[in-house]
C-alpha positions in Angstrom: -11.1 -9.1 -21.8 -10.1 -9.7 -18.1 -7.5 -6.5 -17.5 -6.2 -5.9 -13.7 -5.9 -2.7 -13.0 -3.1 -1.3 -10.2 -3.7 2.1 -8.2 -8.1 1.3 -9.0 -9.5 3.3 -6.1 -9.4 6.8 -7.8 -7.8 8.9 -10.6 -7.3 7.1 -13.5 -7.0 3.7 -12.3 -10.8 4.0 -11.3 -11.4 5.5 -14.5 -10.2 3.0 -16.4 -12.2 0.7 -13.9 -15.1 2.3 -15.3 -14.6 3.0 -19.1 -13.6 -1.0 -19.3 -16.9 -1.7 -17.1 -19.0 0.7 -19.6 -17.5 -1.7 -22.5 -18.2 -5.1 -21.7 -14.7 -5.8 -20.1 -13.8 -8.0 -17.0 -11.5 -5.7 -14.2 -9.7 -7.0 -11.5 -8.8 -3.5 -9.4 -5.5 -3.8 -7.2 -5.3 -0.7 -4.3 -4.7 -0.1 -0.8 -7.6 1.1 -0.1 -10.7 -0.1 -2.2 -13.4 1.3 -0.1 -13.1 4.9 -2.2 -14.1 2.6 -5.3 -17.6 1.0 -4.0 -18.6 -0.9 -7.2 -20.9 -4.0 -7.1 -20.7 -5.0 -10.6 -20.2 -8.7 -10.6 -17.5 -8.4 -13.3 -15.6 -6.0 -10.8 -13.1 -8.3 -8.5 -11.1 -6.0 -5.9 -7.9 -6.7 -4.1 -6.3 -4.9 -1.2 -2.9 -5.0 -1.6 -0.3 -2.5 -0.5 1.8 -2.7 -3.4 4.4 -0.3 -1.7 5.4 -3.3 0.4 7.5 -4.9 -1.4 8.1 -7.9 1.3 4.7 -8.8 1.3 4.3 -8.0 -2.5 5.7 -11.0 -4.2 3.1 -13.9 -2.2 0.4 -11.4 -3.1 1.4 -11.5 -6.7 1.7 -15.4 -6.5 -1.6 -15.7 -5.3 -2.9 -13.6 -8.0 -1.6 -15.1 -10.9 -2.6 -18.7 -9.7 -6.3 -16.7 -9.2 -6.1 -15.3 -12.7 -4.4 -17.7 -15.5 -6.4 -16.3 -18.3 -5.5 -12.3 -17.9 -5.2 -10.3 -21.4 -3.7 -7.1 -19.9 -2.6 -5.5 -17.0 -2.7 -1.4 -16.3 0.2 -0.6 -13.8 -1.2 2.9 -12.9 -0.3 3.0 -9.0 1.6 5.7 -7.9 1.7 8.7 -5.6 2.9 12.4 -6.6 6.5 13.4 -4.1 8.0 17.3 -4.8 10.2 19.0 -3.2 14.0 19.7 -2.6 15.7 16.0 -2.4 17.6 16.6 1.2 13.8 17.6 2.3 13.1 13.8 2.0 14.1 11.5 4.6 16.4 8.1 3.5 13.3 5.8 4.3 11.1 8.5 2.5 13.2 8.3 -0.3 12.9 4.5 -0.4 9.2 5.0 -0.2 8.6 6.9 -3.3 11.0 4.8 -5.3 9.2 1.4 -4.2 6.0 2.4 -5.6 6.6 4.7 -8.3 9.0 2.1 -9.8 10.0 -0.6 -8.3 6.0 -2.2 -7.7 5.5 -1.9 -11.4 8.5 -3.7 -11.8 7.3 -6.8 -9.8 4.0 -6.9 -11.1 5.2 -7.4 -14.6 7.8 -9.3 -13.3 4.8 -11.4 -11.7 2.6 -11.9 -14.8 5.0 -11.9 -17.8 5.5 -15.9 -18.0 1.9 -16.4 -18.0 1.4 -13.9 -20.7 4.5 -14.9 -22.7 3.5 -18.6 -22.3 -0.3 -17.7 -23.9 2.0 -16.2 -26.7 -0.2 -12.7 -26.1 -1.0 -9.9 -23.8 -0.9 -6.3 -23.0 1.0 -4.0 -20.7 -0.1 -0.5 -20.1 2.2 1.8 -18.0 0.7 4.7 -16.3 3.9 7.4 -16.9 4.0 10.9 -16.5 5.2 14.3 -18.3 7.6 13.9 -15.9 9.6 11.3 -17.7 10.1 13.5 -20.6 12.3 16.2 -18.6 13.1 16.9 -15.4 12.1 19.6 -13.5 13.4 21.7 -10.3 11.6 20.0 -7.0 11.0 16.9 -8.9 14.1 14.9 -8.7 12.3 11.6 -7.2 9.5 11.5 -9.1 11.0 12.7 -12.1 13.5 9.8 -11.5 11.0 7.0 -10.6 9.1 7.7 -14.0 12.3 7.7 -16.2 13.1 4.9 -14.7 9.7 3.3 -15.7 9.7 5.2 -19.5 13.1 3.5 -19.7 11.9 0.1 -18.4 8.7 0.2 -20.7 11.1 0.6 -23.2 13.3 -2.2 -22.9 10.1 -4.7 -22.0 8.5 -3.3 -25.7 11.7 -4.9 -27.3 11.9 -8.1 -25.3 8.3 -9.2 -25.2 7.5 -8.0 -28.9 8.8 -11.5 -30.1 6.2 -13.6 -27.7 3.2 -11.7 -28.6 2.8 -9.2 -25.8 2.2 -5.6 -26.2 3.7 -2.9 -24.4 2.1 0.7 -24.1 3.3 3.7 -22.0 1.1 6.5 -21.2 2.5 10.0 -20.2 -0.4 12.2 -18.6 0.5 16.0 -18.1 -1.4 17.6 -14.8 -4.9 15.5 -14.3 -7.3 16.8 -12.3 -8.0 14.5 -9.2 -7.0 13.1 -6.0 -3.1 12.8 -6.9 -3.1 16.6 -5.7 -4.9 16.6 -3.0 -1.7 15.9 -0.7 0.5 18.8 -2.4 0.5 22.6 -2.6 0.5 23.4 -5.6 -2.8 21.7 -8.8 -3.6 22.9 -12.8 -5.3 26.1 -12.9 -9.0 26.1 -13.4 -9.5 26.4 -16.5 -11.0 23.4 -18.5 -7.9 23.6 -20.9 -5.7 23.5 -18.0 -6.3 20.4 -16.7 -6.8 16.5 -18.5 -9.4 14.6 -16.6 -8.9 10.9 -15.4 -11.5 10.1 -17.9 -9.1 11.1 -21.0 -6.7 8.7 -19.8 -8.4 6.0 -19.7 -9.8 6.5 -22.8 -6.6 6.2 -24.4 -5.8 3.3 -22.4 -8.5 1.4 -23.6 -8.0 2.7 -26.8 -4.6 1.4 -26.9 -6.0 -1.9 -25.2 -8.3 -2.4 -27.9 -5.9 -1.9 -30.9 -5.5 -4.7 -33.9 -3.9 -7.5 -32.9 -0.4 -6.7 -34.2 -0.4 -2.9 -33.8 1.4 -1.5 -30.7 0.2 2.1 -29.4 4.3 2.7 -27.9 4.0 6.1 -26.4 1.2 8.7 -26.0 1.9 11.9 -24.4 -1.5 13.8 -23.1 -1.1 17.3 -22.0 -3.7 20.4 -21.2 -4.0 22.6 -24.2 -2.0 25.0 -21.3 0.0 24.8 -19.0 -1.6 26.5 -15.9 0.2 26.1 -12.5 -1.9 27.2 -8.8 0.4 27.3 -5.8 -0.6 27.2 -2.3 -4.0 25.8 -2.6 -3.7 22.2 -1.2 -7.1 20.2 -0.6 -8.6 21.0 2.6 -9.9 17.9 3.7 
């Protein structure tokens, strides 16, 4: 399969880079900053697109599709992790978040969707969050930006079912990797309290490699428990 893969420098998107490299798979990795990823497997295509600019995004998009006619799945995993009170967060801040935890995902699909519709098949694979299954106190954005995209996965699993493509939403509790690095606060460190980039993307290619005709909808992952550290942001 030829999958592209959104948010592919680190975290899970690189780990599901890798697990669809290990099997055989085609990727086409989509981040803003690639150079984290160095991979020089030939079936490995990277692209450096800031998908938070959402000007620029849609000519990017165009030139990808044209590039890629034959894709069987995209993995819209991009995203960056926002906490705090909401008046702590500037208007253009706010704007920010909401572009690329939601609105990019948005025009990606939006990008590829004819193709895949046309080809009568295809896959989708959203990269949510525990955060789209209840909101929390200093989470108000991203809380927001990934109902917004559980609720859009949603809607896209009804409306595409009829031309043959698949829609699957994925909803990670706390992962260990780089998505903290930038906040105070990361799972305990306890093996069972974290989920590692790895387990994702196992299910993601799990659910990418179902029978033809069986949609995975919704898979919540979560840390056998729940283990919060404050205070211990990544010193670089």
């Amino acid at each position: 399969m030829h999958i592209l893969v959104t948010g592919a420098s680190s975290g899970i998107g690189r780990a599901v880079c890798e697990k669809l490299l290990a099997s055989g798979h085609r990727a086409i990795g989509i981040a803003r900053d690639l150079g984290k990823f160095p991979c020089d497997d030939r079936r490995f295509k990277a692209h450096t697109i800031d998908l938070a600019d959402l000007a620029q995004l849609p000519a990017h998009l165009q030139t990808l599709v044209a590039s890629y006619p034959a894709l069987d799945a995209l993995v819209l995993n991009a995203g960056v992790g926002c906490f705090g009170s909401l008046e702590q967060f500037s208007y253009g801040q706010i704007r920010a978040l909401i572009d690329l935890n939601f609105t990019s995902h948005v025009f990606v699909a939006r990008a590829f969707l004819p193709t895949l519709k046309k080809a009568g098949r295809g896959h989708l694979v959203f990269t949510g969050s525990e955060a789209a299954l209840a909101g929390t106190a200093q989470g108000s954005l991203y809380c927001a930006a990934k109902f917004a995209l559980r609720g859009f996965a949603q809607a896209l699993r009804a409306e595409c079912a009829r031309a043959g493509v698949r829609v699957t939403l994925v909803n990670p509790g706390m992962v260990q990797s780089p998505f903290f690095d930038e906040l105070d606060f990361r799972p305990g460190p306890a093996p069972d309290n974290y989920i590692l980039p790895a387990d994702v993307a196992e299910v993601i290619v799990q659910a990418l490699t179902a029978r033809d005709g069986t949609v995975l909808d919704e898979i919540n992952l979560s840390p056998q428990k729940k283990v919060i550290e404050f205070g211990v942001r990544k010193k670089k």
